[in-house]
N, C-alpha and C positions, 0 to 999 in steps of 0.2 A: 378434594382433588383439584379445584378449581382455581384454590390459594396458592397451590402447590405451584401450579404451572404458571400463576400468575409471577411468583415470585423467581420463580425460574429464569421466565421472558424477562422481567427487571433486570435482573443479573446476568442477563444476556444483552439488556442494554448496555448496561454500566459498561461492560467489554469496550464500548467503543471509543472512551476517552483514551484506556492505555494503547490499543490499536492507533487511534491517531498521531501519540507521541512518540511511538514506536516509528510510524512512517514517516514521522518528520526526522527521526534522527537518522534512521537508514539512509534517507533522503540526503540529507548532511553529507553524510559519509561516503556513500556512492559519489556526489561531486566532488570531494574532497580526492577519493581514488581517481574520478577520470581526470580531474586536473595531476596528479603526478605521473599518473601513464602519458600526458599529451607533454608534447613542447609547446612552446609559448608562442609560437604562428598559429597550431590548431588549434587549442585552449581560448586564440581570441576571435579565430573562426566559429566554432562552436558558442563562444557566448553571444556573440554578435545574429548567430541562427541562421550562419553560413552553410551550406553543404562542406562538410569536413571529408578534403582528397581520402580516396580507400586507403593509399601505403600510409596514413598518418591513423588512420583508423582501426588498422591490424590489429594492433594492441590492447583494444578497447573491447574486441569481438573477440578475443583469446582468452582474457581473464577470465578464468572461471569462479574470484570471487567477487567481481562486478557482477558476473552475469548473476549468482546468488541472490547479491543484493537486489540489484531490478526486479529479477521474483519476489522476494517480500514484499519490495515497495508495490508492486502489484496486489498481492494479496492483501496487504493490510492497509490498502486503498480502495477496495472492493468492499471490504468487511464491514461496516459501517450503510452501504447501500444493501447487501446480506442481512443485516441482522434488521434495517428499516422495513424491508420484506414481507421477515419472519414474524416480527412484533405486531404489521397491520393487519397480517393475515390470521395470527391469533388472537387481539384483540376485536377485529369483525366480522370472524367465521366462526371459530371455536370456542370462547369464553360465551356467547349469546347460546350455545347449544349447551352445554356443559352446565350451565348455573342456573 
């Protein structure tokens, strides 16, 4: 039982490399959309780490498949500290009781 779950938690490591290239290209993509929703005065507001005016920002708070994407990029930016967690606390609680 104790190979089982070990091999489980590995394979629940492994998860986090496609996780991470997952969030890098969402990542990608999402700027890629808010650079074509913005005009090119907000676009250099925003990069610059300007407060971007509200009426230029409308359009960025409306998309609902930005707002999508920012959910993934969330989750599959979490996931990785999730499964770091999961592995220490089965590796230092449960495998020592178990085996």
């Amino acid at each position: 039982m104790a190979d089982l779950l070990t091999i489980l938690v590995y394979l629940l490591m492994l998860s986090m490399f496609p996780a991470g290239a997952a969030w890098l290209v969402i990542f990608v993509m999402a700027n890629r959309r808010r650079r074509a929703l913005m005009n090119d005065e907000a676009w250099g507001a925003f990069a610059s780490g300007a407060q971007v005016p509200a009426e230029q920002r409308e359009p960025l708070d409306n998309d609902p498949k930005l707002r999508r994407m920012k959910q993934w990029n969330i989750v599959l930016f979490c996931w990785p500290l999730v499964v770091v967690i999961i592995a220490a606390a089965y590796f230092n609680f449960v495998l020592p009781q178990i085996s």
